[in-house]
N, C-alpha and C positions, 0 to 999 in steps of 0.2 A: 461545174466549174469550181465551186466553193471546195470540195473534196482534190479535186489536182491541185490548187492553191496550197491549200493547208500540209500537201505530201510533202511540197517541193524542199521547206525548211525544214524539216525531218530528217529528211533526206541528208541536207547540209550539216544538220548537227550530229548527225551519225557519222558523219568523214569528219569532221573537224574533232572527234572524239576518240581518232583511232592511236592505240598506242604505238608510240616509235623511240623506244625509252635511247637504244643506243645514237639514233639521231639526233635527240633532243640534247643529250650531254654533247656530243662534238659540236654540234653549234653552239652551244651556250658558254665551251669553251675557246672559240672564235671567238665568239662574241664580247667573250673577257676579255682577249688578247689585244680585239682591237681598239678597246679604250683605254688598252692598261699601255700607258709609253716606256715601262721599264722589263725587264725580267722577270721571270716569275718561278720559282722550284713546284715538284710535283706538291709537295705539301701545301703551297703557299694556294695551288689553283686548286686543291681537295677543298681547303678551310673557306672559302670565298666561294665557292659553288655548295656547300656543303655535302661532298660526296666523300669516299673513302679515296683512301688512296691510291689499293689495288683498281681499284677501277676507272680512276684519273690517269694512272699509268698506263695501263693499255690502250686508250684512247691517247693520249698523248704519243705512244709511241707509233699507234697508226696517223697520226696527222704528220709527225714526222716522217716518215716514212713515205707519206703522201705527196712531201714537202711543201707544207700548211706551215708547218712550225718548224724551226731549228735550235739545235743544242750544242753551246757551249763547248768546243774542246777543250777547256779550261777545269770548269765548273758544271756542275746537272741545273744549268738554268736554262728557260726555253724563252724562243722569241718568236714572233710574227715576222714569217718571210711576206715579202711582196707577191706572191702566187695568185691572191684572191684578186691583186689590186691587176699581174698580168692576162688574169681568165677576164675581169672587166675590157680589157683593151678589146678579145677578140668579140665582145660584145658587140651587136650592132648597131649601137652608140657610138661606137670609135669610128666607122664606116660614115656615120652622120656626120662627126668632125670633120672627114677629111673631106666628105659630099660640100660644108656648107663652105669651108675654109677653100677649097679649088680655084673659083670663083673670082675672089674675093683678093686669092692670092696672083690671079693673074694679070686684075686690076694693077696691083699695088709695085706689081713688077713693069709694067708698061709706062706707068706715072711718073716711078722713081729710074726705070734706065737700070734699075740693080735686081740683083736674084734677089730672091727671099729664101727661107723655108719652113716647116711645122716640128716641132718637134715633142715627142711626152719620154717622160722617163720609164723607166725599166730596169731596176736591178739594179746596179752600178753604173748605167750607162746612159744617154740619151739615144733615143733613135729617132732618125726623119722617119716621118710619114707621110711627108708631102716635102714638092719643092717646085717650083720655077724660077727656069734660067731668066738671065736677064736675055732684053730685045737687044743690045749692043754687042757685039762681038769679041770689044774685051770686057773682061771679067770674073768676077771668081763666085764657083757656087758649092756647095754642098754636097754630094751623090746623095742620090734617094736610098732610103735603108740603109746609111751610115752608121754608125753610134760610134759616139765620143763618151769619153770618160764623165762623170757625172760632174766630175770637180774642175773639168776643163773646160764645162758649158755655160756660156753667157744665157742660152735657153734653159739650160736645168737650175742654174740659181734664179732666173726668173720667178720659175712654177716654185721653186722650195720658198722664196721669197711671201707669195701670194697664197700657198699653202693653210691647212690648218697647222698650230705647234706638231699636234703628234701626227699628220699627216707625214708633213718634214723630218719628224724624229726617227717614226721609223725608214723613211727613201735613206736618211743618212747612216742609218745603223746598219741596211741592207746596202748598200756601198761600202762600211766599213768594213761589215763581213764578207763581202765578194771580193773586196781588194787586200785583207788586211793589215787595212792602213785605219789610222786615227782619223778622228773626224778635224782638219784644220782650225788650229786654233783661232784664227780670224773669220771663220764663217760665218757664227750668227750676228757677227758687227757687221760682216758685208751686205750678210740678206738682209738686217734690219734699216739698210743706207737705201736695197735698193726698194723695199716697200712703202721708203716714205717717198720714192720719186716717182716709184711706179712702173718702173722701167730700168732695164742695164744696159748701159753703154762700156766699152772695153774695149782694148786694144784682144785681136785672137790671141789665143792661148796658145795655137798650134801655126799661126802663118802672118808671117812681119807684113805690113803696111795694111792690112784689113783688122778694121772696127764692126765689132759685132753692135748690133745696138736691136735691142727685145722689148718685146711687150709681151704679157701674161695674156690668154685666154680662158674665161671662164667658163662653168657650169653654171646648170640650175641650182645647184646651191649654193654658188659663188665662190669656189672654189678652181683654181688656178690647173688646167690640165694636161696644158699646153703650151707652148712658147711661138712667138711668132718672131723671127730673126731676118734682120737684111746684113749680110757681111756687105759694108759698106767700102768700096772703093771707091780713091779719090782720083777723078780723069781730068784730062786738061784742058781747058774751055768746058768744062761743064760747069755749068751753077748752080744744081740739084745739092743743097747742103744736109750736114748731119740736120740739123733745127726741122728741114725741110722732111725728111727722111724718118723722124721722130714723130713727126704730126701726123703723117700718114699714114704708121704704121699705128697709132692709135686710134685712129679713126677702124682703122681696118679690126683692130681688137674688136674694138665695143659690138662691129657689126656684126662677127663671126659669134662674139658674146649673147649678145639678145639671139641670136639664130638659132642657141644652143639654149636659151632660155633664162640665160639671166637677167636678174633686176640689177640695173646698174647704178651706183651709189655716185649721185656729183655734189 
């Protein structure tokens, strides 16, 4: 017993030792990109990895090429696409959101008399990934697998909101680049309005008499991944108010929250 014991770590340090030199540079320059929130030139990621340059180059040009990284039609500087953050979605963690959020969301539609929906970003865009119609016959909802413009979402400023800084720097740098448009000069006064309340409320961006009103959903690391939205219609004799529709949809956060694993800060 004592001789199979002793093999097993052996074993382990002989794989844990195997060289994988061209591997090890492409992640390690991941790995730069995704702490660095600005640009970077071939020289700039050579001198901060300490490699040459010829050989930061070809690697660089296969991650572009990959579409890992993109360059500048301007200038030879590269940037961190959203690719690694869209290969997460098809992770079976995304599948978990919408399992725990389903639920939760059919609650919250029964309660309030209004649709809801889920929604994470991608690109320039928002996409549902869940939705339930409201139980009343009038009303307005969402289509599932929608996407709306990034800059048009009461749900995407939510998550930008709740976000880490370079979390949010680069969703908005990867919308600048997919749209080529500037980043709105009133942005980070709007996110920073709505993280201290916790929530967006809004008139839609896209359809007169409907108020969007969101709440963030988090991860285990407390990180915003998700949007939870009621486009709120206002009916007649009903009493179900925004105030009412706000509380609810918070409660419903927290619980898809801890479901996903977070510690929640009161």
């Amino acid at each position: 017993m004592a001789n199979r014991k002793s093999a097993v770590p052996a074993k382990s340090q002989r794989r844990r030792h195997y060289a994988t030199p061209a591997l090890e540079k492409g992640l390690d320059i991941l790995e730069l990109f995704a702490r660095e929130p600005h640009t970077l030139t071939v020289s700039e990621v050579a001198r901060r990895l300490n490699r040459t340059v010829s050989e930061i180059f070809r690697m660089l040009v296969c991650l572009e090429r990959r579409g890992y990284l993109s360059q500048s039609s301007e200038d030879d500087r590269y940037r961190l696409t959203l690719l690694l953050f869209k290969l997460a979605q098809e992770h079976p963690p995304t599948k978990r959101l919408i399992s725990e959020a389903d639920p939760i969301m059919h609650s919250v539609a029964h309660d309030l008399r209004q649709s809801c929906h889920l929604g994470i970003i991608d690109g320039a865009s928002v996409v549902i990934v869940a939705q339930v119609d409201s139980p009343e016959s009038p009303g307005f909802y969402v289509k599932l697998g929608s996407r709306v413009d990034l800059m048009h979402a009461a749900t995407g400023h939510v998550i930008l909101a709740h976000q880490s800084p370079d979390a949010a720097a680069r969703a908005i740098a990867e919308w600048s680049r997919e749209t080529q448009k500037p980043e709105p000069r009133d942005l980070q006064e709007h996110l920073r309005r709505i993280r201290r309340r916790g929530h967006e409320q809004r008139n839609s961006y896209e359809v007169s008499g409907v108020t969007n009103i969101s709440v963030p959903i988090f991860n285990d690391q407390n990180s915003a991944i998700a949007g939870l939205t009621v486009p709120y219609v206002t009916r007649l004799e009903d009493n179900i108010s925004k105030e009412d529709v706000l509380k609810r949809l918070k409660s419903a956060s927290e619980e898809m929250s801890i479901a996903l694993g977070c510690t929640l800060k009161h």
